[in-house]
C-alpha positions in Angstrom: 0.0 0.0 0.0 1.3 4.0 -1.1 -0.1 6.7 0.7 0.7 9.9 -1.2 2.9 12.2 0.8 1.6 15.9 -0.5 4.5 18.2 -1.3 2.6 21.4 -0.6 5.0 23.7 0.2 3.7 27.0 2.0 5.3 30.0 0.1 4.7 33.4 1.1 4.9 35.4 -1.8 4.6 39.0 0.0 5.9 40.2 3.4 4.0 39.2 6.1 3.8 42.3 7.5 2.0 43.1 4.4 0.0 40.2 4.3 -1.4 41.0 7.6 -2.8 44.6 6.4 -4.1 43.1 3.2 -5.4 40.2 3.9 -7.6 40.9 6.8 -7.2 44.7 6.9 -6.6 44.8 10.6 -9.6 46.4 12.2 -12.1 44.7 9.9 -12.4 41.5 12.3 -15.1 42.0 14.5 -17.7 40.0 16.7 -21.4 40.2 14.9 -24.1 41.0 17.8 -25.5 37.2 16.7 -25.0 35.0 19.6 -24.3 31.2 18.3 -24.9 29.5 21.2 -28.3 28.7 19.5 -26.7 27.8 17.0 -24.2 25.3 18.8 -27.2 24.6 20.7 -24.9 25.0 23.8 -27.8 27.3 25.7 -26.1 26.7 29.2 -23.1 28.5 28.4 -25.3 31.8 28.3 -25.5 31.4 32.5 -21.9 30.1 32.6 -20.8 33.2 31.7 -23.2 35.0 33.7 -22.1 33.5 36.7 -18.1 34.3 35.6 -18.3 37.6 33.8 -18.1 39.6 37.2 -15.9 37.5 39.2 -12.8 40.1 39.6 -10.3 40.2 37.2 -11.2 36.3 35.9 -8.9 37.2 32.7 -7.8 33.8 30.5 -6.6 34.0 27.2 -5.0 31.1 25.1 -2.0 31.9 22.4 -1.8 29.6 19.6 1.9 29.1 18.2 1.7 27.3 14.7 4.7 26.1 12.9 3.6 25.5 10.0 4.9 23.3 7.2 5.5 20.4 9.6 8.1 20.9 12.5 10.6 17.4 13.0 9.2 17.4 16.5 11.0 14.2 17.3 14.3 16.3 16.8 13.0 18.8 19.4 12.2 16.7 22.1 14.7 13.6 22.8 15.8 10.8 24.5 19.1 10.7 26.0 19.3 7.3 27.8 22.3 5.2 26.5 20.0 2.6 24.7 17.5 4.7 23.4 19.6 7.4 22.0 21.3 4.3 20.4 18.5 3.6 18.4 17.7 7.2 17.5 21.5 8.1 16.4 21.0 4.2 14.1 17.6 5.8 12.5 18.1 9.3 11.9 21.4 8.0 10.5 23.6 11.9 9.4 20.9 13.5 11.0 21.3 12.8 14.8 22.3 15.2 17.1 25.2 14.6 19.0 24.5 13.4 22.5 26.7 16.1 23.6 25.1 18.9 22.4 21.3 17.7 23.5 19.8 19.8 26.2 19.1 18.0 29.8 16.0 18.2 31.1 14.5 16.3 34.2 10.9 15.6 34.2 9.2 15.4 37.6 7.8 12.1 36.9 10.2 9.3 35.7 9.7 6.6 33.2 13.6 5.4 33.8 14.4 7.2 30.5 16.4 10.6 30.2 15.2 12.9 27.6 16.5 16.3 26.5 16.0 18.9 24.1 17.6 20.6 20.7 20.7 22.5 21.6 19.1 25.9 20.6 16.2 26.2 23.1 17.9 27.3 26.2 15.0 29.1 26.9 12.5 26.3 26.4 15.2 23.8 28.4 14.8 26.6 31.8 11.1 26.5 31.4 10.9 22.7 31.4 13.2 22.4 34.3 11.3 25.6 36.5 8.4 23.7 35.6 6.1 26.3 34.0 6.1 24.5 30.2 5.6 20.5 28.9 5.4 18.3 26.0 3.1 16.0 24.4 4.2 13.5 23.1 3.3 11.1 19.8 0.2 13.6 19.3 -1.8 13.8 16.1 -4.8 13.6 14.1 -7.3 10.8 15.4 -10.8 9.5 14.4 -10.3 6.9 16.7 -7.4 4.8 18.3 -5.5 3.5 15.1 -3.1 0.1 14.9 -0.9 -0.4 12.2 -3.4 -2.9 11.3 -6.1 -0.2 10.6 -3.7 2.1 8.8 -2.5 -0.4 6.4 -6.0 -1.4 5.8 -6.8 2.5 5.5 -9.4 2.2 8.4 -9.9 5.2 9.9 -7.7 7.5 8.7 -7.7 11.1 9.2 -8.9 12.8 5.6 -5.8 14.0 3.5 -2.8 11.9 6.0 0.4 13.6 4.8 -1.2 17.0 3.1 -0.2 20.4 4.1 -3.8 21.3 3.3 -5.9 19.0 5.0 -3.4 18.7 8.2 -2.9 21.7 8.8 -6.8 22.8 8.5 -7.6 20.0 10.9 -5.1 21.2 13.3 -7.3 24.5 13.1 -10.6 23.1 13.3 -10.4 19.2 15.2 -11.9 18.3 12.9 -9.9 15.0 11.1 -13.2 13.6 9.2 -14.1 16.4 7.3 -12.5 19.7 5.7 -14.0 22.3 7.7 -13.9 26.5 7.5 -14.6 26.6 10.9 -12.1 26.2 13.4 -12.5 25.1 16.9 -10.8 28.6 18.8 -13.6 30.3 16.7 -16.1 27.7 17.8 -15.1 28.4 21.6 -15.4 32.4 21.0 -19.1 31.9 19.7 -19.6 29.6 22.9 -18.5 32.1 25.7 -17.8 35.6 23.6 -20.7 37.1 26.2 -17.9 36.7 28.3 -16.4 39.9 27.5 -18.0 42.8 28.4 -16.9 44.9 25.0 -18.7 43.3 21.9 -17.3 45.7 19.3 -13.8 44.3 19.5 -13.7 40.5 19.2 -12.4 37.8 21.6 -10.0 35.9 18.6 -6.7 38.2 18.0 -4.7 37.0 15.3 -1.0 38.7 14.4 -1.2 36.5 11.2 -3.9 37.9 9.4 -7.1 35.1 8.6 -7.0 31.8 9.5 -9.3 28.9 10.2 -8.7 28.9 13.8 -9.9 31.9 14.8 -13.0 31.5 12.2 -16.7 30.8 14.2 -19.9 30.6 13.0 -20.6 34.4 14.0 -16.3 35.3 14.9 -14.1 35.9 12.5 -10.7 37.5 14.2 -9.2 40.9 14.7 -6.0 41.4 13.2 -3.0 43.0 14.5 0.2 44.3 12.8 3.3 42.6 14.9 5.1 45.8 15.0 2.3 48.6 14.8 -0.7 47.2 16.7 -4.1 47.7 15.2 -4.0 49.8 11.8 -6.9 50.3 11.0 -7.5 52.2 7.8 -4.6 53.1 5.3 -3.8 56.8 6.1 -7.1 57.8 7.8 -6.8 60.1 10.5 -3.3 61.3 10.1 -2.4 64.8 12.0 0.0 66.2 9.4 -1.1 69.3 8.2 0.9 69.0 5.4 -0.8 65.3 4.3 -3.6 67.1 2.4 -3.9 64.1 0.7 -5.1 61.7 3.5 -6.6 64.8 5.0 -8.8 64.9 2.7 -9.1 60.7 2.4 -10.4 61.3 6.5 -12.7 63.9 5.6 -14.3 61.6 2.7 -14.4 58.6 4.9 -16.2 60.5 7.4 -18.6 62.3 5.2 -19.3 58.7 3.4 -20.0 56.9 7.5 -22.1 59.8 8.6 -24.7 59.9 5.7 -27.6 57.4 6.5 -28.0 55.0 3.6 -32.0 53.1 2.8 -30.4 50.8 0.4 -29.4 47.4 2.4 -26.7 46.8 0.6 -25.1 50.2 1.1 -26.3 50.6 4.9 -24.0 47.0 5.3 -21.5 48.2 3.8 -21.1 51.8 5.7 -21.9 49.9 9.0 -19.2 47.7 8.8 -16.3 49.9 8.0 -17.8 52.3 10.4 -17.8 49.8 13.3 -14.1 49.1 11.6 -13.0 52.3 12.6 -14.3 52.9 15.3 -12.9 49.8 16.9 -9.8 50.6 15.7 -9.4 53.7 17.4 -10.4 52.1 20.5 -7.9 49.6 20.4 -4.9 51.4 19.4 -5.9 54.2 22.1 -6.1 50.8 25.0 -2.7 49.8 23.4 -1.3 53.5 23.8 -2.7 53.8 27.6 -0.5 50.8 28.6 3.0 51.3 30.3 5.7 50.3 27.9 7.0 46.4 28.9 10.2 46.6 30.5 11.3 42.9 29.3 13.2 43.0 26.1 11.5 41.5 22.6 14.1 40.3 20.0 13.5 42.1 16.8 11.8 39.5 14.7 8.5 38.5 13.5 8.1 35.7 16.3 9.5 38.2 19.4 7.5 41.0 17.9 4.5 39.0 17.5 4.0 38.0 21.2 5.3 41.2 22.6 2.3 42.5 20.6 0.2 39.5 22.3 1.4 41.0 25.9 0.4 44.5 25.0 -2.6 43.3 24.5 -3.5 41.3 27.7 -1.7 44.7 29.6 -4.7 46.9 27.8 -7.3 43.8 28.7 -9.6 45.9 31.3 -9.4 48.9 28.6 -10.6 47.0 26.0 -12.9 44.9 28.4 -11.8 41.8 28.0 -12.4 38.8 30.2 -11.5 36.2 27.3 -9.2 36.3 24.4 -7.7 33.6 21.7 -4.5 35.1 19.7 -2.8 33.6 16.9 0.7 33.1 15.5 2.0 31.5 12.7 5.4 30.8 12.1 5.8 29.2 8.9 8.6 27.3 6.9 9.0 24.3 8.9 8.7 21.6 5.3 12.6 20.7 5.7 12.7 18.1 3.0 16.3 19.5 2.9 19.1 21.2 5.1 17.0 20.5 8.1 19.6 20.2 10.7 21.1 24.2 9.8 17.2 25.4 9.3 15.9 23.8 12.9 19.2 25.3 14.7 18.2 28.6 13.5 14.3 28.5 13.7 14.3 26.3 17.2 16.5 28.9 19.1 14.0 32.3 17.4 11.1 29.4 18.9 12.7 28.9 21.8 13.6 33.1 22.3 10.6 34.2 22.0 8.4 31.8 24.4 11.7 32.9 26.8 10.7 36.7 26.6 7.2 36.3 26.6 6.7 34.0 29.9 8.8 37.0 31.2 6.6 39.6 29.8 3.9 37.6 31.3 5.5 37.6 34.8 6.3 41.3 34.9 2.5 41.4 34.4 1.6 38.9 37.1 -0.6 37.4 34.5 1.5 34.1 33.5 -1.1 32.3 35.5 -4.1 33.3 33.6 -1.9 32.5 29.7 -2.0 29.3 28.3 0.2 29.4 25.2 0.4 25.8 22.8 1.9 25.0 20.0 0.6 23.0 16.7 2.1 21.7 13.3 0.3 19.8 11.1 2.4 17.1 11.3 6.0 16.1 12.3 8.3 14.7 9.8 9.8 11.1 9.1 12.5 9.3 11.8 14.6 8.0 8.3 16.6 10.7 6.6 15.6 11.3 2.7 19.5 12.5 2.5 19.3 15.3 3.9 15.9 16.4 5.2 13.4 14.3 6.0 9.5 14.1 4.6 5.9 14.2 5.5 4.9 11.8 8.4 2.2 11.9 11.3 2.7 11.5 15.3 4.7 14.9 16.4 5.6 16.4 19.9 3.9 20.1 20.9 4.8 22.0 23.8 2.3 23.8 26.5 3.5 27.0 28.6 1.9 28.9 31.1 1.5 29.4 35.3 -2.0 27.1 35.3 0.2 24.0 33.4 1.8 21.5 35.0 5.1 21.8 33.7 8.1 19.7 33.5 6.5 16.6 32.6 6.3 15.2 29.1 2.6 13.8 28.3 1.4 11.1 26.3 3.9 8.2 25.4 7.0 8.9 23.8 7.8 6.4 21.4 10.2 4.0 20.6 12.6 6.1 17.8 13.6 2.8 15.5 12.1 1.4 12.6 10.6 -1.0 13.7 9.1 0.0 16.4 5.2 -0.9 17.6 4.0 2.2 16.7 5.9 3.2 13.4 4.5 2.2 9.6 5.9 2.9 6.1 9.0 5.1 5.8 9.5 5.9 9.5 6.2 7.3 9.9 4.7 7.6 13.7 1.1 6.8 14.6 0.1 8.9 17.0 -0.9 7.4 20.4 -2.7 10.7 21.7 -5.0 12.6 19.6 -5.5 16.3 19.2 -8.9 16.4 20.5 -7.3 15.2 24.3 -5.1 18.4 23.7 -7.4 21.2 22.7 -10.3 19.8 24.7 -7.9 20.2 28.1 -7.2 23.7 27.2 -10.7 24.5 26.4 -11.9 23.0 29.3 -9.5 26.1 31.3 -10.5 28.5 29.4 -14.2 28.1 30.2 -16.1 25.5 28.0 -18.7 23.3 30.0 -17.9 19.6 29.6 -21.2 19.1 28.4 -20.3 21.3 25.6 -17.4 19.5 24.1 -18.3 17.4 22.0 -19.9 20.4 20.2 -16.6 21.7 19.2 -15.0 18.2 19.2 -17.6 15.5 18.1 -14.5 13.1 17.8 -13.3 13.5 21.6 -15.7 10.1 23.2 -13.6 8.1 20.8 -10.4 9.3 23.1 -12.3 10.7 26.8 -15.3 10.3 28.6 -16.7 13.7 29.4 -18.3 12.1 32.4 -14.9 11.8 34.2 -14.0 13.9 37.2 -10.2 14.1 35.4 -9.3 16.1 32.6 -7.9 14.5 29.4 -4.4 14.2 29.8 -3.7 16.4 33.1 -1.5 19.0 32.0 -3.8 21.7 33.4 -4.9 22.8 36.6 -8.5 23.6 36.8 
């Protein structure tokens, strides 16, 4: 049996800074006034967040970190034990890192194995070992527990195994049956967005312009520029005197909002790049009334990115937000080639940037009330290809934040040989824990009734009984 391995590799043919103004123009993401909890038919969640919305400063937000193009996860996270790091130098062949140069790390809980990390994430290494960030292990895209029976006998497989497309949507959405344009943070944001006690400016923040993730049935996200906040409109409102041209661009926008329009089409129109506006200005004047951050950002999309995603959660009771879901996407992880000189680079800027922002976070006395995760479609084969390696299926993510129980690694990290229990054609992984066990814990935190789960992920009783007094896998504390 051939499974096609999909070569779809993500190309960005603009900068992303520029991508982010065009392709969701900043302030045009906005909450509609529709609630969808009839729509998810979730209609206790209306008096869940009744009961929450004036409980103190009861702040949560959750930051998605996607690499995407398929991150070599089992290069990130490693064993180190004398026999298992045998078996990992024999399979990854010219690819194996030295054993000298892997980073220690000592979980809290010991299976007898040592495990380390990739030699540029110092940071990640000290957050492991203080405990405030873990791994999953083996983690993928499930329908259902899956043998290497079922996936030679294609039962069961998620839709699209091995394609950029399909993965990395159903990373977005948990969704591994179907492709979907909804994704499951914009699912959670129609569940609880009453939440927040300002519904101009909505709960899903992304500083990569639109995505699936952030898409609900009635949210779609607000965009941010990493480096210049939200932007709004392309030179309205400028104070130069001597700008008569976007003087007068201001003064035709305004004149254009302020007329009152009986055509439907029209008054839609006018209304939405009013309330575009007008959210804008309120969110770049919360963003101006914070204190600047006294913890240093590294000057690079990632760094900028969530020092942009702590400026934010500083300006939270200005913008009145209880709840908030942010995006990042940090793409060019396909190494079919040079993937040893292009993780070194892309692991430590990884690595960095979750370093300055758990400070960020602690000089706001908010790291217990930020959940940050990362996802990749999929992580990459254990055999070399020469020198890169290709599209494969169970990965390793990591979890930071004060509510996580860190330094532990979840989930069960496999055996990295050929012929190992859990590993198929061409060094490909099947994953042992399935996403839904991972976003369902972290939605469960961030405010979702268990009753409600199985809205967002109707795969999830395959993996967890809702029913349970435990969480999924435990990384969490309520």
């Amino acid at each position: 049996m051939v499974i096609n391995k999909a070569n779809g590799l993500l190309k960005h043919g603009m900068s992303r800074r520029n991508f982010i103004g065009q392709a969701s123009c900043a302030a045009l993401g906005y909450s509609t006034l529709m609630s969808s909890l009839i729509n998810l038919k979730a209609i206790n969640a209306s008096a869940f967040a009744n009961s929450t919305v004036n409980a103190g400063d009861d702040y949560k937000a959750l930051v998605c970190f996607m690499q995407s193009g398929g991150n070599d996860s089992f290069q990130m996270l490693l064993a180190r034990s004398a026999a298992e790091y045998s078996e990992y130098a024999a399979t990854r062949s010219n690819l194996a890192i030295p054993l000298n140069e892997i980073l220690p790390i000592n979980p809290v809980t010991s299976d007898g194995r040592e495990f380390g990390i990739h030699p540029s994430m110092a940071q990640v290494q000290q957050l492991f070992n203080d405990r405030k960030l873990a791994f999953v292990s083996n983690i993928g895209t499930l329908l259902d527990h899956t043998s290497p029976t079922d996936y030679y006998s294609y039962q069961g497989l998620p839709l699209g195994l091995y394609s950029h497309a399909d993965q990395i949507q159903q990373w977005q959405t948990g969704l591994p049956h179907v492709r979907a344009s909804q994704g499951w943070g914009g699912k959670v944001a129609d569940l609880i967005h009453d939440m927040n006690i300002n519904q101009d400016i909505s709960m899903n923040v992304s500083l990569a312009g639109t995505n699936v993730f952030q898409t609900g049935q009635s949210t779609i996200e607000y965009a941010l520029d990493p480096y210049n906040g939200s932007i709004g409109i392309y030179g309205y409102g400028v104070t130069d005197m001597y700008d008569v041209f976007n003087i007068m661009r201001t003064r035709a926008i305004d004149n254009m909002l302020d007329q009152e329009y009986q055509d439907m089409f029209k008054k839609t129109y006018v209304d939405v790049i009013r309330k575009s506006r007008d959210s804008n200005l309120q969110f770049q004047g919360a963003l101006e009334g914070v204190p600047e951050l006294q913890t240093q950002f590294t000057d690079n999309y990632v760094s900028q990115s969530f020092h942009m995603v702590a400026r934010t959660i500083a300006a939270r009771q200005a913008l009145g937000m209880k709840r908030q879901i942010f995006f990042i996407d940090f793409g060019g992880w396909d190494h079919h080639d040079e993937v040893l000189q292009n993780q070194l680079e892309m692991l430590g800027i990884v690595s960095t940037a979750l370093g300055e922002f758990n400070t960020a976070l602690e000089e706001l006395s908010m790291s217990e009330c930020v959940t940050t995760f990362t996802m990749s479609e999929f992580s990459r084969t254990l055999t070399s290809n020469g020198n890169g390696t290709d599209h494969a299926w169970g990965s390793n993510v990591m979890v930071m934040g004060g509510n996580v129980r860190g330094g532990e690694i979840y989930g069960q990290f496999p055996t990295i040989t050929t012929n190992g229990p859990r590993v198929v054609s061409d060094g490909v992984l099947i994953p042992t824990t399935s996403t839904d066990e991972y976003f369902a814990e972290m939605a469960l935190w961030f405010g979702v009734p268990k009753s409600d789960l199985a809205l967002i992920f109707p795969n999830l009783g395959n993996f967890y009984d809702a029913s349970s007094q435990s969480n999924p896998l435990g990384f969490m504390n309520p």
